[in-house]
C-alpha positions as CSV (number, residue, x, y, z in Angstrom):
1,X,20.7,3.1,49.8
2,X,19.5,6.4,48.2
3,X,15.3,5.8,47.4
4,X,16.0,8.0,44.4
5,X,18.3,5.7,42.6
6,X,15.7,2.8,41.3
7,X,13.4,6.0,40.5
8,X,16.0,7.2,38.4
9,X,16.6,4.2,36.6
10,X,13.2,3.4,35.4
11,X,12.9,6.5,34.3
12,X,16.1,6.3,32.1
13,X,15.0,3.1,30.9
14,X,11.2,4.3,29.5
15,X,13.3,7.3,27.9
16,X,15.7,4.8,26.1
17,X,12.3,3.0,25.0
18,X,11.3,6.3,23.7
19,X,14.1,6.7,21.7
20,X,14.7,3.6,20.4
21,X,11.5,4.1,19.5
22,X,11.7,7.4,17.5
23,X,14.7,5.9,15.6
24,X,13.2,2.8,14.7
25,X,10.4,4.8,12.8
26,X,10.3,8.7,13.0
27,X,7.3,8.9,11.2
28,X,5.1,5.9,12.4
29,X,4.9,4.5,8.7
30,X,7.3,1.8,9.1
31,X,6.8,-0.9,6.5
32,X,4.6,-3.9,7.1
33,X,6.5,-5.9,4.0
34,X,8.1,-5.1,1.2
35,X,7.0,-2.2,-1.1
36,X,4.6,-3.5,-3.5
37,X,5.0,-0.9,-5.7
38,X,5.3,2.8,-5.8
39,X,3.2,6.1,-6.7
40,X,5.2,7.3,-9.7
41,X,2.3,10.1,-10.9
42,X,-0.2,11.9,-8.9
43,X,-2.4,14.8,-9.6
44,X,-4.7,16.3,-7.0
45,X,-5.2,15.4,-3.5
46,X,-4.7,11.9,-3.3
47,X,-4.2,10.0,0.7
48,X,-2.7,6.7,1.7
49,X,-4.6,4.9,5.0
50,X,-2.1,3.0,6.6
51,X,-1.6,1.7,9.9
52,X,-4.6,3.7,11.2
53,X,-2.8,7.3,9.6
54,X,-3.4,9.5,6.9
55,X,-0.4,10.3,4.5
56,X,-0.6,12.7,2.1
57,X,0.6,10.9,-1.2
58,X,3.5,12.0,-2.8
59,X,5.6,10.4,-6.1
60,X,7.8,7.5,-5.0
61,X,6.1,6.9,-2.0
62,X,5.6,3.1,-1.9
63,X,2.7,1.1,-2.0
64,X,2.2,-1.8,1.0
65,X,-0.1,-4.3,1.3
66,X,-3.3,-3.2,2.6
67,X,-2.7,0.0,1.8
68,X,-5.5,2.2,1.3
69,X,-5.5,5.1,-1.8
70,X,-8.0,7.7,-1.7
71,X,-8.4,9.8,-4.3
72,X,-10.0,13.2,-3.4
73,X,-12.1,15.2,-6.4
74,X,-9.6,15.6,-9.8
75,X,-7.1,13.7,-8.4
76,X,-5.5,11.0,-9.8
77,X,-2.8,8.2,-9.3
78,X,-0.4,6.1,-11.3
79,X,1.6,3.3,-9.4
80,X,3.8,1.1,-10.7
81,X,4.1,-2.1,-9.0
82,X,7.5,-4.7,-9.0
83,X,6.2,-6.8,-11.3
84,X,5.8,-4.1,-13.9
85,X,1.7,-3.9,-13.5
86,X,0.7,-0.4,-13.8
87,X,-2.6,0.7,-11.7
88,X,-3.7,4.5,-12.5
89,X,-6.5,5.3,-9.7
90,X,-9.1,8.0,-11.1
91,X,-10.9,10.9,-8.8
92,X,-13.0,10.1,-6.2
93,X,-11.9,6.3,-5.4
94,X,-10.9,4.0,-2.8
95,X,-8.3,1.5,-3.8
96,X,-7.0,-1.0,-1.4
97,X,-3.8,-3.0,-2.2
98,X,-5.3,-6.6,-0.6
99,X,-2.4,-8.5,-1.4
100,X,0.8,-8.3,-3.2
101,X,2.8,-11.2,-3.7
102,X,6.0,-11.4,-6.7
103,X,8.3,-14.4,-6.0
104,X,9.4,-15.7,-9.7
105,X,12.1,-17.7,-7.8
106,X,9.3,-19.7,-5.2
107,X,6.9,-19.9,-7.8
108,X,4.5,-17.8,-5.6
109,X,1.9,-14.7,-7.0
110,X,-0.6,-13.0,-5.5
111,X,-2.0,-9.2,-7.1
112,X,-5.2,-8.6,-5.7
113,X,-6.8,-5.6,-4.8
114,X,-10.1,-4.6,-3.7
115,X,-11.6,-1.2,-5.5
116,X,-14.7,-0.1,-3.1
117,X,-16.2,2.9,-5.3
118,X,-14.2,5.2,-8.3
119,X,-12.4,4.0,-11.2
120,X,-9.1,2.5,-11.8
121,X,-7.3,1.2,-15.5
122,X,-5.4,-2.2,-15.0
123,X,-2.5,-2.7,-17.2
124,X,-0.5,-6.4,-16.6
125,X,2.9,-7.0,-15.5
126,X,4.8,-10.3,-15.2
127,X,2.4,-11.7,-12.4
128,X,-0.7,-11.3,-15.2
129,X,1.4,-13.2,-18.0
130,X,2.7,-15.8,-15.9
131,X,-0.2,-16.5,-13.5
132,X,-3.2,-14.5,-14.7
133,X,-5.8,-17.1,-12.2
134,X,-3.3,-14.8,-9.3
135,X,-4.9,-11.7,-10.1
136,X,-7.9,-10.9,-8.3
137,X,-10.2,-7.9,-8.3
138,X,-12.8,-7.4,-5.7
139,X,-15.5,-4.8,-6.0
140,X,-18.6,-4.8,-3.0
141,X,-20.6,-6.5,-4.9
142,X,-18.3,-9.0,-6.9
143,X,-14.8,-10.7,-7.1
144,X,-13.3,-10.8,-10.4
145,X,-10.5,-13.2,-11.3
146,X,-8.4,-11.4,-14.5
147,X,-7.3,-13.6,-17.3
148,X,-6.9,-10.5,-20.0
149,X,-3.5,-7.8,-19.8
150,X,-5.8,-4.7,-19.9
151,X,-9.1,-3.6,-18.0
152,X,-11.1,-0.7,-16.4
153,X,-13.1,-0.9,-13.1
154,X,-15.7,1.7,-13.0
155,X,-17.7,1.7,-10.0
């Protein structure tokens, strides 16, 4: 038996990994869940932290559960979410999309996000009307549950 042959096949079989690999998810941003929403304005330099890498923000690029915005120096962001809620992030913040959950069908809700310096406006969508107690804002020093449609953070 040739001593070559097994050396051969495991290295075809970490190069098929590889590829499957690279197909699966060229760019390493594969989604953790469902889009929460999307970026449908930006101005500026604005980043997304997810999975340990920096994206550069660009419109329709979607929003995922802990998903981190940063917003660089006149930069600003608007994202629209499923349910309709509309989030614009203002210059030099940190926005992290904690949790993002729209099942009208289930009966399940969950917008909460946690806002660490900047400013952001807050403007409801169906998850606000129909379950405003599942809309939760946390700041570093406070937690806010929403029961109004419309609100600022200005940290």
């Amino acid at each position: 038996m040739n001593p070559r042959i097994p050396k051969i096949g495991v290295f075809l079989f970490f190069l098929l990994l590889l590829t499957a690999t690279v197909w699966a998810d060229p760019n390493g941003t594969a989604p953790r869940t469902k889009p929460a929403g999307i970026i449908k304005t930006l101005t500026g330099n604005v980043y997304i932290h997810r999975n340990e890498t920096r994206i550069k923000a660009e419109p329709d690029m979607p929003i995922l559960e802990k998903d981190l915005l940063i917003t660089k120096k006149n930069a600003h962001a608007g994202i629209v979410f499923t349910d309709g809620t509309v989030i614009t992030v203002g210059p030099e913040s940190i926005f992290e999309m904690a949790a993002f959950v729209f099942k009208p069908d289930e009966n399940q809700y969950d917008f909460s996000f946690y806002m660490e310096k900047g400013t952001a406006i807050y403007n409801s969508g169906e998850i606000g009307r129909i379950s405003p107690q599942s809309v939760k804002v946390r700041t570093p020093k406070a937690t806010i549950g929403i029961r109004g449609t419309r609100f600022v953070v200005d940290l």
